[in-house]
Backbone as JSON Lines, residues from 0, in Angstrom:
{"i":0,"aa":"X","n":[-6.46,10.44,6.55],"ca":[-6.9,9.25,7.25],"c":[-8.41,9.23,7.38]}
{"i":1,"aa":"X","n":[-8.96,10.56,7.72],"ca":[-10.29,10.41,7.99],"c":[-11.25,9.98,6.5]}
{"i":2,"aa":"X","n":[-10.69,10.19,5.03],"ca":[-11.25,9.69,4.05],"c":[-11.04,8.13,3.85]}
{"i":3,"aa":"X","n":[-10.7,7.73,4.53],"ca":[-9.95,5.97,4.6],"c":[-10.89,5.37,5.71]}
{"i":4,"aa":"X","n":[-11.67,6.11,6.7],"ca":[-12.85,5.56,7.64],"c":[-11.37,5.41,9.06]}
{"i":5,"aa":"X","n":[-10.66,5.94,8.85],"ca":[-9.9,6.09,10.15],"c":[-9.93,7.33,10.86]}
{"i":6,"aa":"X","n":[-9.67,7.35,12.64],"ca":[-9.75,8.26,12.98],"c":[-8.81,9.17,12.68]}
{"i":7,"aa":"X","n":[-9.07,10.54,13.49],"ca":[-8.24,11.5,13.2],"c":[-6.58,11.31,14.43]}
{"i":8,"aa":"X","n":[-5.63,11.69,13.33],"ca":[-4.48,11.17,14.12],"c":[-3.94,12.17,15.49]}
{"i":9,"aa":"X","n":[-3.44,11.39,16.71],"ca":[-3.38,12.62,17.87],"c":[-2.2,13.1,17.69]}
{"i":10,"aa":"X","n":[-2.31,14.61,17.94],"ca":[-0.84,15.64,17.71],"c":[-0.55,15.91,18.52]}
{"i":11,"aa":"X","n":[0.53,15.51,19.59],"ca":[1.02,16.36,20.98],"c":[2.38,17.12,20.84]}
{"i":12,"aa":"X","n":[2.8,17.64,21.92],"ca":[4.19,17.91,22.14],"c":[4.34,17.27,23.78]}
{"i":13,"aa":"X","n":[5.46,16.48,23.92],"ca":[5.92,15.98,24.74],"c":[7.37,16.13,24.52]}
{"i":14,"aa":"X","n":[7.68,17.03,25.93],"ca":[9.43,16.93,25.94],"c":[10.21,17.61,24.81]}
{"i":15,"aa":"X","n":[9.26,19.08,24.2],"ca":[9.96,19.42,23.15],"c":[10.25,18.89,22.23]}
{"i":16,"aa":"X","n":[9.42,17.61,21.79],"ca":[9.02,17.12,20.91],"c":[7.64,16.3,20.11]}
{"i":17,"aa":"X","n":[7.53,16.84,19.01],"ca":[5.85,16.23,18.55],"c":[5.6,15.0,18.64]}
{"i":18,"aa":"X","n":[4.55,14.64,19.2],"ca":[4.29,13.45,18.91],"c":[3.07,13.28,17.92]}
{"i":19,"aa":"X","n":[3.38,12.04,17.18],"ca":[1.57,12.07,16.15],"c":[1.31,10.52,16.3]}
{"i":20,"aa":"X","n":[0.42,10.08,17.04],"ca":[-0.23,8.79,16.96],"c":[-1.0,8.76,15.82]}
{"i":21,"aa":"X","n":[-0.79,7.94,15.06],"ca":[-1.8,7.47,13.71],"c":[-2.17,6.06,14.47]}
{"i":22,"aa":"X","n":[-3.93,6.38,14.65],"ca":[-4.02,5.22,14.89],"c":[-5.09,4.36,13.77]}
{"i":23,"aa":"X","n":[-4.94,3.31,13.7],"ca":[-5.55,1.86,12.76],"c":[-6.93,1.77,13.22]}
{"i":24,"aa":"X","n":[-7.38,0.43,12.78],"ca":[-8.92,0.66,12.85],"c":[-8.84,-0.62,14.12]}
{"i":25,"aa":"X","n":[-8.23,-1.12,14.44],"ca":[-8.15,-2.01,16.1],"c":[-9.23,-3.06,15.39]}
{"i":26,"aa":"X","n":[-9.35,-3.86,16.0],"ca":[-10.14,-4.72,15.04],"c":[-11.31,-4.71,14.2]}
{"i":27,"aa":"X","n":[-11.7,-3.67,14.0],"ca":[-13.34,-3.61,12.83],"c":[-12.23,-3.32,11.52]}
{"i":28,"aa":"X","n":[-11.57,-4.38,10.63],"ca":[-11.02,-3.8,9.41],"c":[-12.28,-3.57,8.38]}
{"i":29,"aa":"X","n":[-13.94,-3.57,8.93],"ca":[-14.41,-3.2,8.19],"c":[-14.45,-1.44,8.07]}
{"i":30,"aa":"X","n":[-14.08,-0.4,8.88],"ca":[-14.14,0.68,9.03],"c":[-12.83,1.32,8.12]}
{"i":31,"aa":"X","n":[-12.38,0.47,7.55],"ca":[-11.36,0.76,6.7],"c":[-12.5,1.13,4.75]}
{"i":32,"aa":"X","n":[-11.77,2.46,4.29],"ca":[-12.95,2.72,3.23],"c":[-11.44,2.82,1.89]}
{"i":33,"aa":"X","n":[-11.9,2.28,0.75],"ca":[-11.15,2.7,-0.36],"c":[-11.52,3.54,-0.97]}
{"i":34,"aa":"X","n":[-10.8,4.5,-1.66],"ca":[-11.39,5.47,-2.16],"c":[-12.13,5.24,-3.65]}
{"i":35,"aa":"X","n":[-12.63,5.84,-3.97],"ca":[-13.26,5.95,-5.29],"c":[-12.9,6.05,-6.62]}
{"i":36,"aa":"X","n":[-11.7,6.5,-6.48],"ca":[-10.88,6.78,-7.64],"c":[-9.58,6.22,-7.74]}
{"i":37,"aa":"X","n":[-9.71,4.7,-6.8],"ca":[-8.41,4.05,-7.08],"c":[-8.4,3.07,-8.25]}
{"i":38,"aa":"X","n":[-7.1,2.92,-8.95],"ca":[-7.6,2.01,-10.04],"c":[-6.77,1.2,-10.32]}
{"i":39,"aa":"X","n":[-7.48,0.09,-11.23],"ca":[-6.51,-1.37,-10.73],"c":[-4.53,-1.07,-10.76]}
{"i":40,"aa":"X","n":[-4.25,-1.48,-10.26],"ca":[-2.45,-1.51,-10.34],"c":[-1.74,-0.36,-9.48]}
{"i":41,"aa":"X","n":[-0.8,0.25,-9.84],"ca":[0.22,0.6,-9.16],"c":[0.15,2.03,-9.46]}
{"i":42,"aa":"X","n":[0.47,3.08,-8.95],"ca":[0.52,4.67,-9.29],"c":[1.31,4.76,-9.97]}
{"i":43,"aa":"X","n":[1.44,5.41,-11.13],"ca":[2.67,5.95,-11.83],"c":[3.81,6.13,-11.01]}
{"i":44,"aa":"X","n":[3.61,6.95,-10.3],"ca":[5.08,7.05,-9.3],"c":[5.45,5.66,-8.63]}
{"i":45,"aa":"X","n":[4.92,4.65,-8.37],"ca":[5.4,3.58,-7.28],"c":[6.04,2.57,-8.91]}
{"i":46,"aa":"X","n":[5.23,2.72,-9.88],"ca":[6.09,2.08,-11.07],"c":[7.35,2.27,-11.62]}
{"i":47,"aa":"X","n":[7.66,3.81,-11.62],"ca":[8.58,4.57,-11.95],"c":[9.82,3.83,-10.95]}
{"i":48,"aa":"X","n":[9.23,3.16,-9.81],"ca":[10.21,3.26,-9.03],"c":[10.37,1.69,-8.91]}
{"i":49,"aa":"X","n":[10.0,1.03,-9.58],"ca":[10.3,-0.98,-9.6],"c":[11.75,-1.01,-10.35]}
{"i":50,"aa":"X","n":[12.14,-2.12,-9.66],"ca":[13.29,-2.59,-10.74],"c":[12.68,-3.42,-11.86]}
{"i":51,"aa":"X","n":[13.91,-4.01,-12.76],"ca":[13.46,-5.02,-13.51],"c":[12.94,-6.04,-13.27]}
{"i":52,"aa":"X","n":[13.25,-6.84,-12.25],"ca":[12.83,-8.25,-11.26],"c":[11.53,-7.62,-11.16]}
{"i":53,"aa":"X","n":[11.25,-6.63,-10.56],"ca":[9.58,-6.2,-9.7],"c":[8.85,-5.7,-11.06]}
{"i":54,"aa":"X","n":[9.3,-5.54,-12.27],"ca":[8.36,-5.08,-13.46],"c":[7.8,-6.67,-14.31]}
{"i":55,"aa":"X","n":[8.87,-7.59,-14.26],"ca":[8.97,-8.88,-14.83],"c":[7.64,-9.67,-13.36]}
{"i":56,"aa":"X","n":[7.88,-9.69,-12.73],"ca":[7.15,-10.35,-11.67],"c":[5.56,-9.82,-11.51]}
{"i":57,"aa":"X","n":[5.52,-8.5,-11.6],"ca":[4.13,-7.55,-12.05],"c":[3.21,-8.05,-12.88]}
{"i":58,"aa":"X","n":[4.19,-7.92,-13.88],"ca":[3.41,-8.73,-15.54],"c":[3.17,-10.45,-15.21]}
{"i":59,"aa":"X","n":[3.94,-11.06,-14.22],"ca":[3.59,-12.51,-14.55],"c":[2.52,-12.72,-13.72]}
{"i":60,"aa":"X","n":[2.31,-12.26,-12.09],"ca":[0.96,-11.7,-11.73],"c":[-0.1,-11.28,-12.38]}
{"i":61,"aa":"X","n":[0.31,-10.29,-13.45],"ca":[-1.45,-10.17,-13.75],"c":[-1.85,-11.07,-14.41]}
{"i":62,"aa":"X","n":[-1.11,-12.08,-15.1],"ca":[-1.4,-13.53,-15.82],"c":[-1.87,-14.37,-14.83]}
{"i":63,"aa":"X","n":[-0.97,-14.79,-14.07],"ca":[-1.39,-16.01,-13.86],"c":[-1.38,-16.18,-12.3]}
{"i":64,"aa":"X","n":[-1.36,-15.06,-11.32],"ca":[-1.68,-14.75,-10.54],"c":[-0.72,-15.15,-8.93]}
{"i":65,"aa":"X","n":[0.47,-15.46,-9.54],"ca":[1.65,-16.48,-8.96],"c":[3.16,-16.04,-9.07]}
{"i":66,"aa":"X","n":[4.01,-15.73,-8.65],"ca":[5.17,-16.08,-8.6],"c":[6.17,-16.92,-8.56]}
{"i":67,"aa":"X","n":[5.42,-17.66,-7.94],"ca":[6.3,-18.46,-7.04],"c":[6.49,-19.82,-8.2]}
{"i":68,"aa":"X","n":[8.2,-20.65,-8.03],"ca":[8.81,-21.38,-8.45],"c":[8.56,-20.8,-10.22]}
{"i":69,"aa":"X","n":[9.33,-19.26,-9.91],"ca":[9.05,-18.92,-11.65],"c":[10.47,-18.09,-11.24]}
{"i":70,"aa":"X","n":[11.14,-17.68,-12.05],"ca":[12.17,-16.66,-12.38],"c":[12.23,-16.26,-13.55]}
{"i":71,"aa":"X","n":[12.82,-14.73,-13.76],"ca":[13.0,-14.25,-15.21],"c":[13.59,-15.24,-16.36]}
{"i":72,"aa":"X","n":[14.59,-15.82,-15.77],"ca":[15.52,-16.48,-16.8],"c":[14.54,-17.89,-17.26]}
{"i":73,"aa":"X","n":[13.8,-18.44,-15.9],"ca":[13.16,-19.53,-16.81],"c":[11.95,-19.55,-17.88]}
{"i":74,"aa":"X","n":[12.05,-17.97,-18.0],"ca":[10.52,-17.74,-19.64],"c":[11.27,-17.08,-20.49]}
């Protein structure tokens, strides 16, 4: 989190059990940082894991930047 410009998350134990607050950036979403080495599209692993609908819909996005009133069957 702290490479993302967020704080560090709080770790307790309460009641014999952990607690971990992850907290957000509360309203400055400018304190939010991307990293450096992200690159356009999807991780190998989050691809690996689309269906056909979400691979067909991917590709018509990077065209034409839209979904909507499109389905597989009508191209």
């Amino acid at each position: 989190m702290l490479n993302h410009g967020l704080d560090e998350p709080l770790i307790t134990i309460a009641d014999n059990e952990v607690v971990v607050v992850l907290r957000g950036p509360g309203e400055d979403m400018n304190r939010i940082r991307i990293p450096e080495n992200i690159t356009a599209g999807l991780s190998p692993s989050v691809v690996a894991k689309l269906n056909e609908r979400q691979i067909l819909s991917r590709s018509r996005l990077s065209h034409d930047s839209t979904v909507s009133d499109w389905s597989p069957k009508a191209s």
